[in-house]
C-alpha positions as CSV (number, residue, x, y, z in Angstrom):
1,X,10.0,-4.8,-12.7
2,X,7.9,-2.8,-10.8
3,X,4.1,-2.3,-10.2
4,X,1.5,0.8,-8.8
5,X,-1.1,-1.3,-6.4
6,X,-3.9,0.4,-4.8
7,X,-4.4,-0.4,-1.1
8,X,-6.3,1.0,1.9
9,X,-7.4,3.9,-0.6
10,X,-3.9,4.7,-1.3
11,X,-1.4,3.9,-4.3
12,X,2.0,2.4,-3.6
13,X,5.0,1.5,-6.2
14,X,6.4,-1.5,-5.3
15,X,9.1,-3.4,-7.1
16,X,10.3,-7.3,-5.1
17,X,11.9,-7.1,-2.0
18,X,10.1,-3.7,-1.1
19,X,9.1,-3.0,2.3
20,X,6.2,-0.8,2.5
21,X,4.1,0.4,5.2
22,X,0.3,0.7,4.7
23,X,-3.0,1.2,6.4
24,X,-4.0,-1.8,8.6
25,X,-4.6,-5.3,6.9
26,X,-6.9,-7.7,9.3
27,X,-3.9,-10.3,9.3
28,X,-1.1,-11.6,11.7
29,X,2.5,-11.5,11.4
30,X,3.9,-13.9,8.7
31,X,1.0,-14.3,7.3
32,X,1.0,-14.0,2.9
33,X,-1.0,-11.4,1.7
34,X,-2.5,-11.2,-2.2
35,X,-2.7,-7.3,-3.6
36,X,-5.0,-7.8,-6.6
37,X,-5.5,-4.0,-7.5
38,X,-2.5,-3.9,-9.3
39,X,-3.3,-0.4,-11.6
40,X,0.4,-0.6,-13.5
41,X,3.3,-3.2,-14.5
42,X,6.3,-2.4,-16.1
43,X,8.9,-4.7,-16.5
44,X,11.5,-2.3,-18.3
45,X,10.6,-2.9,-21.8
46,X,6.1,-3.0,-21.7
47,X,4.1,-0.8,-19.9
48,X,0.8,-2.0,-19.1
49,X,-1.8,-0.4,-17.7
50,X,-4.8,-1.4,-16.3
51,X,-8.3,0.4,-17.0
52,X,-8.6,0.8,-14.0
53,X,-6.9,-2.7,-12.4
54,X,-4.9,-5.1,-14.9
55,X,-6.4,-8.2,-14.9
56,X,-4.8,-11.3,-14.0
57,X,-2.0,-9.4,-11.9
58,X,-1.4,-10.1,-8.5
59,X,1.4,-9.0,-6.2
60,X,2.3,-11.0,-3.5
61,X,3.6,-10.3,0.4
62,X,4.2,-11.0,3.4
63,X,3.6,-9.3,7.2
64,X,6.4,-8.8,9.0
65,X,4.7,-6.6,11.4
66,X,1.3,-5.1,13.2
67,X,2.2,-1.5,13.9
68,X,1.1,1.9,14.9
69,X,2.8,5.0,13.5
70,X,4.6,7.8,15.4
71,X,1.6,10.5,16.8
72,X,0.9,13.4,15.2
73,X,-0.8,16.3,17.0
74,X,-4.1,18.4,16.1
75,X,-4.6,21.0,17.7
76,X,-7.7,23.5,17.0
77,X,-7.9,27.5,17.8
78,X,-9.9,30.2,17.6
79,X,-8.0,33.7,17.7
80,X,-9.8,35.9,20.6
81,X,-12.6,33.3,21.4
82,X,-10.4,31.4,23.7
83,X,-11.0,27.9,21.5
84,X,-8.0,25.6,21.7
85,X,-8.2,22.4,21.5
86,X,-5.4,19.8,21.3
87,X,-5.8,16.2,20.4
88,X,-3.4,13.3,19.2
89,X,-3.6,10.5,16.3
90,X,-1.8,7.4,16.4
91,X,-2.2,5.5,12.9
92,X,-2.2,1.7,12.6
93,X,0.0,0.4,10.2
94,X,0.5,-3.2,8.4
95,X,4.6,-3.7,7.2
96,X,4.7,-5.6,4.1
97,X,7.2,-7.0,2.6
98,X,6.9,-7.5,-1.5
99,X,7.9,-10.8,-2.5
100,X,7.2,-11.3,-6.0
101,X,4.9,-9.4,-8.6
102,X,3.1,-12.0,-11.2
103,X,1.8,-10.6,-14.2
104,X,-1.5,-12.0,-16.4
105,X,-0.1,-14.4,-18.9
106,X,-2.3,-13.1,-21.7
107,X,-0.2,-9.5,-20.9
108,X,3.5,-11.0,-21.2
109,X,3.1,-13.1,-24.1
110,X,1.7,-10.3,-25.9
């Protein structure tokens, strides 16, 4: 079974047990976290999908960790003007880890 949720403007897959990384949640470590845009479950034999979200689905997680990602480097020029400039990013990150996906009962017992 596995489900697309939408998060922090961004779609993930996740199927249980998945650890993702996404854009910063305002929660601590250990703390269980409720993904309600859910946009897609399949369990193997249905399909459903959700116009946009399916309603009734949630998938669960947990925090394992506050993060920042690795940096990444922009850097601006302008050939023959001397223009350079160079800046870095670092990105704050939330690690979740998926622990179960619950479907609405009105879409398995279709």
């Amino acid at each position: 079974m596995f489900a697309i949720v939408k998060t922090g403007g961004k779609q993930y897959r996740v199927t249980e047990n998945n650890i993702i990384r996404v854009e910063k949640l305002d929660v601590e470590a250990g703390a269980k976290v409720s993904l309600d845009q859910v946009l897609m479950i399949c369990d193997g034999k249905k399909t459903t999908v959700g116009l946009p979200l399916v309603k009734g689905a949630i998938v669960e997680a947990t925090v394992l960790e506050q993060m920042r990602d690795r940096k990444i480097i922009v850097f601006k020029k302008k050939r023959r003007q001397n223009y350079r400039r160079k800046k870095g990013h670092r990105q704050h990150l939330t690690v979740l880890k998926i622990i179960k996906i619950v479907a609405a009962k009105s879409q398995t017992e279709e």
